[in-house]
C-alpha positions as CSV (number, residue, x, y, z in Angstrom):
1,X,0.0,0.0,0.0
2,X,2.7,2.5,0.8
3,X,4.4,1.7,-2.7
4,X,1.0,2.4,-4.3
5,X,0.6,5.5,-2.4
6,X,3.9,7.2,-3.3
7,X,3.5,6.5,-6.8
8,X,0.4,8.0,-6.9
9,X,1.6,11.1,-5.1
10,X,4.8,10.9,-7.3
11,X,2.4,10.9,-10.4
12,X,0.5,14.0,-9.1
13,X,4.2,16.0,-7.5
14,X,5.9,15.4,-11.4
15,X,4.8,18.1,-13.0
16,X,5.6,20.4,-10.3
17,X,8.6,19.3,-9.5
18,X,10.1,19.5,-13.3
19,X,8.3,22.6,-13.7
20,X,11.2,24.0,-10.7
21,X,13.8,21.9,-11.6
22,X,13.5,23.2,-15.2
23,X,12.8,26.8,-14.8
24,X,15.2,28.9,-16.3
25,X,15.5,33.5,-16.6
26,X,15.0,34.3,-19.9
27,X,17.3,36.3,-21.5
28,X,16.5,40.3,-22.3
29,X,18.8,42.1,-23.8
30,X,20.2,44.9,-21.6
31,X,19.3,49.0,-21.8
32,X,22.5,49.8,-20.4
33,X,23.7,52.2,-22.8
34,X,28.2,52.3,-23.7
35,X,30.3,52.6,-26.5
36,X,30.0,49.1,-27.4
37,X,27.9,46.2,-25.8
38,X,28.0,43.0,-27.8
39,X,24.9,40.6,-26.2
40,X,25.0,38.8,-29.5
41,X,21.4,38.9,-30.9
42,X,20.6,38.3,-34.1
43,X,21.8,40.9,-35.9
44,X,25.2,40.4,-34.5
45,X,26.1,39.9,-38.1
46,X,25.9,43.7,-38.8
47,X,28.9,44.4,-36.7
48,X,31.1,41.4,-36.8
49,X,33.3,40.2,-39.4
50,X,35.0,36.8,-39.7
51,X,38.9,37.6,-40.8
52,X,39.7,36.9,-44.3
53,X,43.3,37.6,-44.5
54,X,45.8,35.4,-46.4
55,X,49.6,34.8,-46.4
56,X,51.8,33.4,-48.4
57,X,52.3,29.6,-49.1
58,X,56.1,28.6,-49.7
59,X,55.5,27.8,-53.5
60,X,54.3,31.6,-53.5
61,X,50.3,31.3,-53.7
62,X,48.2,32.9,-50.9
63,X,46.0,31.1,-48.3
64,X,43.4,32.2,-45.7
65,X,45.4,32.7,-42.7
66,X,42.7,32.0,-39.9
67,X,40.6,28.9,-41.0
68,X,38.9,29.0,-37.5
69,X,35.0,28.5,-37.6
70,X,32.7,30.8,-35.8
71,X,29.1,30.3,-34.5
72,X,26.8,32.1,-32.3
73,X,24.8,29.5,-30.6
74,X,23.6,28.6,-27.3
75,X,26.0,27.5,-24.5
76,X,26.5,23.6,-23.9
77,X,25.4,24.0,-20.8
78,X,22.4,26.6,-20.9
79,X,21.8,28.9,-17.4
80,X,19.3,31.3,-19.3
81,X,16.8,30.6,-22.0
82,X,17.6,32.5,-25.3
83,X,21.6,33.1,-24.4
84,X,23.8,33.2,-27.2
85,X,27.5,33.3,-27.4
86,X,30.2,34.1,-29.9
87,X,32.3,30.4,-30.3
88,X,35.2,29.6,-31.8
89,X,34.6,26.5,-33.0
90,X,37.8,24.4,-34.4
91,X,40.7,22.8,-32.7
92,X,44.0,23.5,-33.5
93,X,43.2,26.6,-35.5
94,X,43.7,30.5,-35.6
95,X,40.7,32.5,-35.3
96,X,40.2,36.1,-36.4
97,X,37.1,38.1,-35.9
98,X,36.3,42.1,-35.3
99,X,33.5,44.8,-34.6
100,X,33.8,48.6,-35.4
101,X,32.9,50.6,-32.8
102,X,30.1,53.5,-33.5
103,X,32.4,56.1,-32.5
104,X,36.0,55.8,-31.4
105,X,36.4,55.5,-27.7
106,X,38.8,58.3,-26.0
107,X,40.0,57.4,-22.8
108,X,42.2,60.4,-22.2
109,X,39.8,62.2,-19.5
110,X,37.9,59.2,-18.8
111,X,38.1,56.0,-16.9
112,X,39.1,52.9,-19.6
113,X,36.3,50.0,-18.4
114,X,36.9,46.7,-20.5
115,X,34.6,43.7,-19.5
116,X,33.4,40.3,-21.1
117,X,32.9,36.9,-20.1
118,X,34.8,33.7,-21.9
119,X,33.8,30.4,-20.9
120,X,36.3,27.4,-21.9
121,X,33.4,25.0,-22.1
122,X,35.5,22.0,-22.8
123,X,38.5,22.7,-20.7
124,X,41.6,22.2,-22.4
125,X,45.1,23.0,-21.8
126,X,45.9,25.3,-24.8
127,X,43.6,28.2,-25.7
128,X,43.7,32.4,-26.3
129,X,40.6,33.8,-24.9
130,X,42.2,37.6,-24.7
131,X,40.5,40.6,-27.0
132,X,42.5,43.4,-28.6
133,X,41.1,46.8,-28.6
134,X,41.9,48.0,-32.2
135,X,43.4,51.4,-32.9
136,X,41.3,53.6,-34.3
137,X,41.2,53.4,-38.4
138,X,40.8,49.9,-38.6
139,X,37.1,49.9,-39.4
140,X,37.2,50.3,-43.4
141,X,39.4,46.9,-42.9
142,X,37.5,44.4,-41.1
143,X,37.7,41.3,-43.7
144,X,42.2,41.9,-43.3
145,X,41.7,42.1,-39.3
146,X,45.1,39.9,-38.8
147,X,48.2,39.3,-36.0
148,X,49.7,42.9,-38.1
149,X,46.5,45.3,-37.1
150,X,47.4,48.0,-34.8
151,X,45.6,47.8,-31.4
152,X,45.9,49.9,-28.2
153,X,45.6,47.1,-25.4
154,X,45.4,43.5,-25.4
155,X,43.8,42.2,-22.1
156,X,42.1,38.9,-21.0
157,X,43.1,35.4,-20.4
158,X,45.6,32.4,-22.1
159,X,46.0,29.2,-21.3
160,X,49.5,28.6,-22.3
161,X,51.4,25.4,-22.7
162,X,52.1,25.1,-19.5
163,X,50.6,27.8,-17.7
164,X,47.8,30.4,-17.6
165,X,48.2,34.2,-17.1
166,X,45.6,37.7,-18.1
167,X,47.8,39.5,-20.3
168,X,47.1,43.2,-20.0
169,X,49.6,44.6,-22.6
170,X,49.4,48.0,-23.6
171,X,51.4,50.1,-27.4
172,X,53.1,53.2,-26.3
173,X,54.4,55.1,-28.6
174,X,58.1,56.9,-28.5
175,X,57.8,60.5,-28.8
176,X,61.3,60.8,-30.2
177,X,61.4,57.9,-32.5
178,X,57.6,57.5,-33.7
179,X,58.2,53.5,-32.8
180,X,55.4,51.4,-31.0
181,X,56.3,49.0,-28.2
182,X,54.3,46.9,-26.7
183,X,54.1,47.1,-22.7
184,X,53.7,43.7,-20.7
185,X,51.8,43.7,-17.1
186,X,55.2,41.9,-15.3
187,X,53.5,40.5,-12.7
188,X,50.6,38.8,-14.5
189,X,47.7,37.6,-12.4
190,X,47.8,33.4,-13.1
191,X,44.0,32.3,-12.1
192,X,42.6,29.1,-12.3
193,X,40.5,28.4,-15.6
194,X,37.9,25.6,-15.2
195,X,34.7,24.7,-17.2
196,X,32.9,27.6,-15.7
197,X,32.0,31.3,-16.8
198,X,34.9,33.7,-16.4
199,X,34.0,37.6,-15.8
200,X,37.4,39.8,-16.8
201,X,37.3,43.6,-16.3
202,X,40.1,45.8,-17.1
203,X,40.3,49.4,-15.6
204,X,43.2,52.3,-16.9
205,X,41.8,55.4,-15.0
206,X,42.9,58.7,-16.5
207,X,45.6,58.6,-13.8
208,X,47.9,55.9,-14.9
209,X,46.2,53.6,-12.6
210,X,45.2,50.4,-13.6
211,X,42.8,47.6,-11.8
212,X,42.4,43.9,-13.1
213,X,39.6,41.8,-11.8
214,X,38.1,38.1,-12.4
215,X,35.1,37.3,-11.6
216,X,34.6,40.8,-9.6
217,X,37.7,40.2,-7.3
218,X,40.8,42.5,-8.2
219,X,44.1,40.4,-9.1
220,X,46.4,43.4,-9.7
221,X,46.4,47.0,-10.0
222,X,49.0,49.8,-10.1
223,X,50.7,51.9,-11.9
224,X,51.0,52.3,-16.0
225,X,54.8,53.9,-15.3
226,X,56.1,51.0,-12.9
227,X,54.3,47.9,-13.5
228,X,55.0,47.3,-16.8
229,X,58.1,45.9,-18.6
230,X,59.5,47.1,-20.5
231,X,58.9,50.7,-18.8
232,X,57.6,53.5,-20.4
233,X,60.1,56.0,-19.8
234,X,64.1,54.9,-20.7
235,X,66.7,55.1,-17.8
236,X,68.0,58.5,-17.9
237,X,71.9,57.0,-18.3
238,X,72.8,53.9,-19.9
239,X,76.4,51.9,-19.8
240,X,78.9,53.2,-22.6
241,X,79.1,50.7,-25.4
242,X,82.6,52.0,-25.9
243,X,83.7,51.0,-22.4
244,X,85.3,48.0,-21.8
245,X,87.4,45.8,-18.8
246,X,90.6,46.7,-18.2
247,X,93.0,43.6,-18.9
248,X,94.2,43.9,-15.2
249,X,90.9,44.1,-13.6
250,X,90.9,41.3,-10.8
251,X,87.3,40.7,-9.8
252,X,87.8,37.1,-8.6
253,X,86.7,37.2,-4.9
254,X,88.6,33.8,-4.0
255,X,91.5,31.8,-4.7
256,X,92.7,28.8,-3.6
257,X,95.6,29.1,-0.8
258,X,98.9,28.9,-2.4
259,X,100.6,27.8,0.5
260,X,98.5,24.9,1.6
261,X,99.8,21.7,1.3
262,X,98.0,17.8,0.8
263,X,98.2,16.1,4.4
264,X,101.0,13.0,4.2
265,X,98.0,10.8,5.4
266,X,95.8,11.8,2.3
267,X,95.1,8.9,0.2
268,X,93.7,10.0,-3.0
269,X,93.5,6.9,-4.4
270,X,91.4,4.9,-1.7
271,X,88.5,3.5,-2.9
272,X,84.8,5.0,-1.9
273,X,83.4,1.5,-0.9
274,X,85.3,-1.9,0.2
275,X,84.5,-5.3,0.6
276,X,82.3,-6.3,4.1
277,X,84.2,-8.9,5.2
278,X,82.6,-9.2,8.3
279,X,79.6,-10.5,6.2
280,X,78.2,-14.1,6.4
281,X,76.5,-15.5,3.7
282,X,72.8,-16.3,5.4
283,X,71.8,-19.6,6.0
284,X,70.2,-21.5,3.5
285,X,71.6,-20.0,0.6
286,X,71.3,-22.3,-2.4
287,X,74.8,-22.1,-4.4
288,X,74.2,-24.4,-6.7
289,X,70.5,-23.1,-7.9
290,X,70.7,-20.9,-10.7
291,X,68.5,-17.3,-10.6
292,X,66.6,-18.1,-13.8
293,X,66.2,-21.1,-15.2
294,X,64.6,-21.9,-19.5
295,X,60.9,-21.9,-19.0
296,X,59.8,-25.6,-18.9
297,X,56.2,-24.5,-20.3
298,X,57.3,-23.0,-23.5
299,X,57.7,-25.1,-27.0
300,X,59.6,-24.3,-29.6
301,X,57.2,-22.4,-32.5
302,X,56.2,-25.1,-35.4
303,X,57.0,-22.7,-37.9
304,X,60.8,-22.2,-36.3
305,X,63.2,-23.4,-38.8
306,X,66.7,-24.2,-36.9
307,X,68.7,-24.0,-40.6
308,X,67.2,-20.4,-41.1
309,X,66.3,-19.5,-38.0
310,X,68.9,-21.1,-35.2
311,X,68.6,-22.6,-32.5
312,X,65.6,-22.3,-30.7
313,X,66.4,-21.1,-27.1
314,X,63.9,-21.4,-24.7
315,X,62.9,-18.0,-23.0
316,X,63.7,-17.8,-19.1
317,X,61.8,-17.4,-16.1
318,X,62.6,-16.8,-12.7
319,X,64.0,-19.9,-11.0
320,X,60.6,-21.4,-8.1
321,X,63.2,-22.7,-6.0
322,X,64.9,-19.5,-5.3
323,X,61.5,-17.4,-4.3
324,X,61.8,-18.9,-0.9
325,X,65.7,-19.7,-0.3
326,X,67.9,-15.9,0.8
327,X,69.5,-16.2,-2.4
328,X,70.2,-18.3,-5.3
329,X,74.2,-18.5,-7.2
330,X,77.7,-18.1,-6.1
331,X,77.0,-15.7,-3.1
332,X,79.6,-12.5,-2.5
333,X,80.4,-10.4,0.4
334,X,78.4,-7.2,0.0
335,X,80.4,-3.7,-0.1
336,X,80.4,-1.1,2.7
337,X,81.5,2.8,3.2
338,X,85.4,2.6,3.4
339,X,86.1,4.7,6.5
340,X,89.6,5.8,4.8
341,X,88.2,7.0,2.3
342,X,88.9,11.1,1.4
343,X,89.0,11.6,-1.8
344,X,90.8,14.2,-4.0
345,X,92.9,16.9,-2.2
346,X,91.9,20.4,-2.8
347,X,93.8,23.5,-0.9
348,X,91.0,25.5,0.8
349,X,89.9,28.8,-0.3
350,X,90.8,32.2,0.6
351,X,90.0,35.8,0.0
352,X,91.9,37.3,-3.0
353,X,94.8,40.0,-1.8
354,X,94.5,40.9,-5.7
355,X,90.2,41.2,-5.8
356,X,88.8,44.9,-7.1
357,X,85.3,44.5,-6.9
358,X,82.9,43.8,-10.0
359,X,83.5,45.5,-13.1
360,X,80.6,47.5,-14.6
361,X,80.9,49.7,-17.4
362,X,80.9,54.2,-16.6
363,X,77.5,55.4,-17.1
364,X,76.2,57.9,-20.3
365,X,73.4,59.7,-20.5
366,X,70.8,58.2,-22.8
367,X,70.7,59.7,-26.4
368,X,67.1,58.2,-26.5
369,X,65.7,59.2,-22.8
370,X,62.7,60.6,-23.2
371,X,59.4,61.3,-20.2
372,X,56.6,60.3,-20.6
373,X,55.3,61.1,-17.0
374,X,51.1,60.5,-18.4
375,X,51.5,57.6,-20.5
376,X,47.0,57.4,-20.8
377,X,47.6,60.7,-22.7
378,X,49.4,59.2,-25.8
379,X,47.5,56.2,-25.9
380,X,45.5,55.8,-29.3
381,X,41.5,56.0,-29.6
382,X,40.3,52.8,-30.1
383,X,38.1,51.8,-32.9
384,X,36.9,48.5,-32.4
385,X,37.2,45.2,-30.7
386,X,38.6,42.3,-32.3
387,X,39.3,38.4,-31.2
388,X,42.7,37.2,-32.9
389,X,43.7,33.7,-31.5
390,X,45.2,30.4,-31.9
391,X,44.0,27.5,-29.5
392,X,44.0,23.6,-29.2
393,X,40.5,23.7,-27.5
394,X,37.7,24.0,-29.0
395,X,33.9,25.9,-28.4
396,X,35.6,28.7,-26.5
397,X,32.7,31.0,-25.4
398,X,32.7,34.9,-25.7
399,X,29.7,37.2,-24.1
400,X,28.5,40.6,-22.9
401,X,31.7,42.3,-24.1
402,X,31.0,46.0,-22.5
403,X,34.1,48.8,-23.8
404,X,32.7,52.1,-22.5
405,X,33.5,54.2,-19.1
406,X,31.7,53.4,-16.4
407,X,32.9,50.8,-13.7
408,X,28.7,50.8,-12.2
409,X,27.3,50.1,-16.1
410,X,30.2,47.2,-16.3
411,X,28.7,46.0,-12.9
412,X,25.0,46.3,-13.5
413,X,25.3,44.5,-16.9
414,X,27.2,41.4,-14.9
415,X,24.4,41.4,-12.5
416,X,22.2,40.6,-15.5
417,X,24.5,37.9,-16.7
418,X,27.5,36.2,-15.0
419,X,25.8,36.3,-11.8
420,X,22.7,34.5,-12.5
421,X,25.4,31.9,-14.7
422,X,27.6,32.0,-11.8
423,X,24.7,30.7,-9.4
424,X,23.9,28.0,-11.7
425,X,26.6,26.8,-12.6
426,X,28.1,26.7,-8.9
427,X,24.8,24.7,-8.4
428,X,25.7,22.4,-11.3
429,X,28.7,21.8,-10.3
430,X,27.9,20.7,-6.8
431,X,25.4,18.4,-8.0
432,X,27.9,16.9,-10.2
433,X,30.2,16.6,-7.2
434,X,27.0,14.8,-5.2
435,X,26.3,12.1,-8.3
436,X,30.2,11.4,-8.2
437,X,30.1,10.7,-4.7
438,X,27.0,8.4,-4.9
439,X,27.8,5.0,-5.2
440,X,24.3,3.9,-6.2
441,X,23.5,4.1,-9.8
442,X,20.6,6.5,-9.8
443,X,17.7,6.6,-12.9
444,X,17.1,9.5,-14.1
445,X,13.9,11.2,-15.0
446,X,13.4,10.0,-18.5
447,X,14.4,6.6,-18.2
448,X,11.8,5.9,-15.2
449,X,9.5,8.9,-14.3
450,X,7.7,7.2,-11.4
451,X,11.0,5.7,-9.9
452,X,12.8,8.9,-10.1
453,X,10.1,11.0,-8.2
454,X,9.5,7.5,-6.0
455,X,13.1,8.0,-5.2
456,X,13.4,12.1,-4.3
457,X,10.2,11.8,-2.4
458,X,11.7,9.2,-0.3
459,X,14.8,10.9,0.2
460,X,12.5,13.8,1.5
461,X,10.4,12.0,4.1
462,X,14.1,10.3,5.4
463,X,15.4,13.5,5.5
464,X,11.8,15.2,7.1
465,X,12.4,12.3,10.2
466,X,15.4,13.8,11.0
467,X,15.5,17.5,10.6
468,X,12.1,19.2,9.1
469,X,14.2,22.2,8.5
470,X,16.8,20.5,6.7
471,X,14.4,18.5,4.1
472,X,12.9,21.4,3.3
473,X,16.4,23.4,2.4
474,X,18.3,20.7,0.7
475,X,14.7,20.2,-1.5
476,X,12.3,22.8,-1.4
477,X,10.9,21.8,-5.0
478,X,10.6,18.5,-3.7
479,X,8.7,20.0,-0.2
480,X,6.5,22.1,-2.0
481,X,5.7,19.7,-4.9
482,X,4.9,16.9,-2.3
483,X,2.6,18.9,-0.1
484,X,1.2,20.3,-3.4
485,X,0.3,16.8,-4.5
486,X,-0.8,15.9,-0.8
487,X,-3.6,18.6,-0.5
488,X,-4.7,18.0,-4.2
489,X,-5.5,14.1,-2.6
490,X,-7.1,15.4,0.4
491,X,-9.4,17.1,-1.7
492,X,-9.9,14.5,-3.7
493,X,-10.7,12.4,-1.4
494,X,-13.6,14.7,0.4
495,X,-15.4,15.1,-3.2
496,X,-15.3,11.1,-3.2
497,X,-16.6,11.1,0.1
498,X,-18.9,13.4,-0.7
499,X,-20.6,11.6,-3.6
500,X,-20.6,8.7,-1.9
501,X,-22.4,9.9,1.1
502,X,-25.2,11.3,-1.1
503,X,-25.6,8.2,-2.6
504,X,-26.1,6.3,0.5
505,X,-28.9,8.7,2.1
506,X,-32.0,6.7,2.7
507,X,-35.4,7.6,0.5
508,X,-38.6,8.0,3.0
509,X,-41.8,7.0,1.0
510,X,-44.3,10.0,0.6
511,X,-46.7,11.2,-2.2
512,X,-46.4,10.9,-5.8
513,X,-45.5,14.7,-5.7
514,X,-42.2,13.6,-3.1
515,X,-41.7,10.3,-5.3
516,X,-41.1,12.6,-8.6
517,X,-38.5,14.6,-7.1
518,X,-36.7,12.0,-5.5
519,X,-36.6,10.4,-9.0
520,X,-34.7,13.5,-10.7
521,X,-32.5,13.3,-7.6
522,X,-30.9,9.4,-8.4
523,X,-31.1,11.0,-11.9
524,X,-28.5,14.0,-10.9
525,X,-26.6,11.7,-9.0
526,X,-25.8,10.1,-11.8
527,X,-23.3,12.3,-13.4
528,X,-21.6,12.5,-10.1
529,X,-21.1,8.7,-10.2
530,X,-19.7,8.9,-13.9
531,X,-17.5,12.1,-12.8
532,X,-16.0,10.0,-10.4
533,X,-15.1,6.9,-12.6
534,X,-13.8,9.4,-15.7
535,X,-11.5,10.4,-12.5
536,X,-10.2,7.1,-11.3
537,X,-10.0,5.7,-15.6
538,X,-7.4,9.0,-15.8
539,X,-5.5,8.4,-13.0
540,X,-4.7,5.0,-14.0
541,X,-3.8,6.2,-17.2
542,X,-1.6,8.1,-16.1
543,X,0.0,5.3,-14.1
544,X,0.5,3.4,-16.8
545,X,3.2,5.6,-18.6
């Protein structure tokens, strides 16, 4: 009876229960207003374009040089309904892709705020998932976005081989010579990269300040003109090429003594180990047994030939009479430490009466010194974003790219997204963690609907005899579904009862003017009777799915 009773209540909890357990936000694309916001609806297509820049082939044709596919599609693993991502889609493969920006972003007066999300949905141990802001001009030439297009800063993850670091790299430009040179962030932030959502925001404040953050907790920040390598501004002096060590410059610290002599008792030539001669050979040793010994199981092949092939030789297997005997063969005396041993004689060291100091070449002043004391200042407008890669993973994930200058826009437009992914996906990951920990095999919905709600309802009422509180917390779908289903009985039951009782009411004879309406009343019974049977016919076919 109890197995008959949970299945019915299972039948009647299912549909609430995989109502929560599948409700997912929808998406909505944001009205947070920047530069540049990529959600990637449909008309992404108006603003991105796939690279179609070639190089040449050694026998001097021309081929495309990024072959890498790219698809906007859902996630693998979905966390809101209608989500779409930008995914580079082939292994082993550069990819190339780019979006113009409206307007050129200047970031001379204003705060710099980069932010996006790239989920490596497949792991992997290789894979770029950085963007490059482009320099402004490169809009007219989206289909040649290649490795050679100027950008301003390159910032975001790469899972090198070994390794992973969040490049921030920034081109500053020499006032003297006109050259670019890139700028590397020295001490790059090295986070862990799993199979999760990663949130990256970049800030460069008109200060020469900078601020790195994953997932909304800062990694790094500092300075533009001393965190960066090589640094902006040139030393001042530099060592004179023309300089060189003077032939009598001693800068050997120590010597060996000169007057030191090799003991009379130093044998050079004793040996490091000797012959134990206080050793016994153990009892039982077996001299005459041999350590291996031809396999007596093996036969010579019947297609061996012993004019072409020689004599067959038996292979060799360890000998059974020596696995429990000390030893097998002509037994020797171990070796030992020799306690005379010393070595090779070597006079001790000592300070160098002769010993200057390190050389170092005199010091010039710089022909190419230059200041730069606001390096923000002579950074380029930015004209676009682009996505210029190679990687040995595959379905690498791009979203919610923000470019614009406010740190509480970039913040508001992850609570819309990575937040609500983050939750779910911490969730997911969890439950992943549970099943792995389970030992018992569980079915799952589709396989066997009745068993799998049999089987959390159960769980429940186990958990409910222990702590109330706790069921409810570690299942509240499965709480509220269950007592759902439960009142929907109760009430089922009392219109049963009901009909029934009004069925069973005694009829009192009286006059044929009593008698008629008593007859319409068995009549609009009736209905009741059928209502009741049209009930119990649907429940049990829903049983039987």
């Amino acid at each position: 009876m109890r197995s008959v009773a949970l299945s019915i209540v299972a039948l009647a909890a299912s549909s609430a229960l995989a109502q929560a357990e599948d409700a997912k936000p929808t998406f909505t694309p944001t009205e947070i207003k920047a530069p540049f916001i990529e959600q990637f609806t449909d008309d992404w297509q108006d603003r991105w374009t796939p690279s179609e820049a070639t190089k040449k082939t050694p026998v001097g044709g021309e081929t495309f040089s990024y072959v890498g596919e790219w698809k906007v599609e859902e996630p693998l693993i979905q966390s809101i309904d209608g989500d779409l991502g930008l995914v580079a889609k082939s292994k082993a493969a550069h990819h190339a892709i780019s979006a113009p920006f409206a307007k050129p972003v200047n970031f001379k007066d204003k705060p710099l705020v980069v932010q996006y999300e790239v989920k490596y949905q497949k792991g992997g141990n290789c894979g770029g998932g950085y963007l490059k802001l482009l320099e402004d001009g490169f809009q007219t030439s989206g289909k040649e976005f290649s490795d050679t297009t100027p950008w301003v800063v390159m910032f975001g993850p790469d899972m090198t081989c070994p390794g992973t670091k969040i490049h921030f790299i920034f081109r500053h430009q020499n006032p003297k010579s006109g050259e670019f040179e890139e700028k590397h962030l020295k001490a790059a932030p090295k986070p862990t990269i799993e199979k999760l959502t990663g949130l990256y925001t970049l800030i460069v404040n008109p200060d020469n300040t900078y601020e790195v953050l994953v997932n909304g907790e800062s990694l790094s920040s500092g300075s533009l003109l001393e965190d960066f390598d090589p640094p902006v501004n040139p030393d001042a002096e530099i060592d004179d090429p023309e300089d060189s060590k003077p032939a009598t410059w001693v800068d050997i610290k120590k010597i060996a003594d000169p007057h030191a002599t090799k003991p009379d008792d130093w044998d050079e030539d004793a040996p490091y180990e000797i012959v134990d001669v206080d050793a016994e050979k153990p009892e039982g040793w077996l001299d005459n047994e041999p350590l291996v010994i031809p396999d007596p199981d093996a036969e010579k092949p019947e297609e061996w030939d012993d004019e072409e092939d020689g004599d067959w030789i038996a292979p060799t297997v360890t000998n059974p009479t020596c696995v429990a005997a000390p030893g097998c063969g002509e037994w020797k005396a171990p070796m030992k430490a020799n306690p005379e041993y010393k070595g090779k004689w070597y006079a001790p060291q000592i300070d160098n009466p002769a010993y200057i100091g390190p050389w170092a070449p005199r010091k010039i002043a710089n022909p190419h010194f230059f200041e730069d004391l606001n390096p923000i200042k002579s950074l380029s407008k930015i004209g676009g974003v682009g996505i210029e890669l190679w990687t040995m993973t595959e379905d690498i994930l791009f979203d919610n790219i923000y470019v614009g200058h406010s740190i509480d826009d970039a913040k508001a437009l992850a609570a819309e997204s990575y937040d609500i992914k983050k939750e779910a996906e911490k969730n997911q990951k969890e439950q992943e963690a549970d099943d792995e920990d389970d030992d018992e095999e569980k079915e799952t919905f589709a396989e066997d609907p009745i068993g799998f709600i049999r089987s959390r309802i159960l769980n429940f009422i186990d958990l409910l005899r222990l702590d109330p509180m706790l069921a409810f917390k570690s299942q509240p779908e499965t709480g509220v579904a269950l007592v759902t289903a439960l009142l929907t009985l109760f009430g089922m039951f009392g219109v049963v009862t009901g009909i029934v009782g009004s069925q069973e009411k005694p009829v009192t004879k009286s006059t044929k003017k009593t008698d008629a309406p008593a007859s319409d009343s068995k009549k609009a019974a009736a209905p009741a009777g059928d209502e009741k049977t049209e009930k119990d016919e649907g429940l049990k076919k829903r049983s039987g799915k």
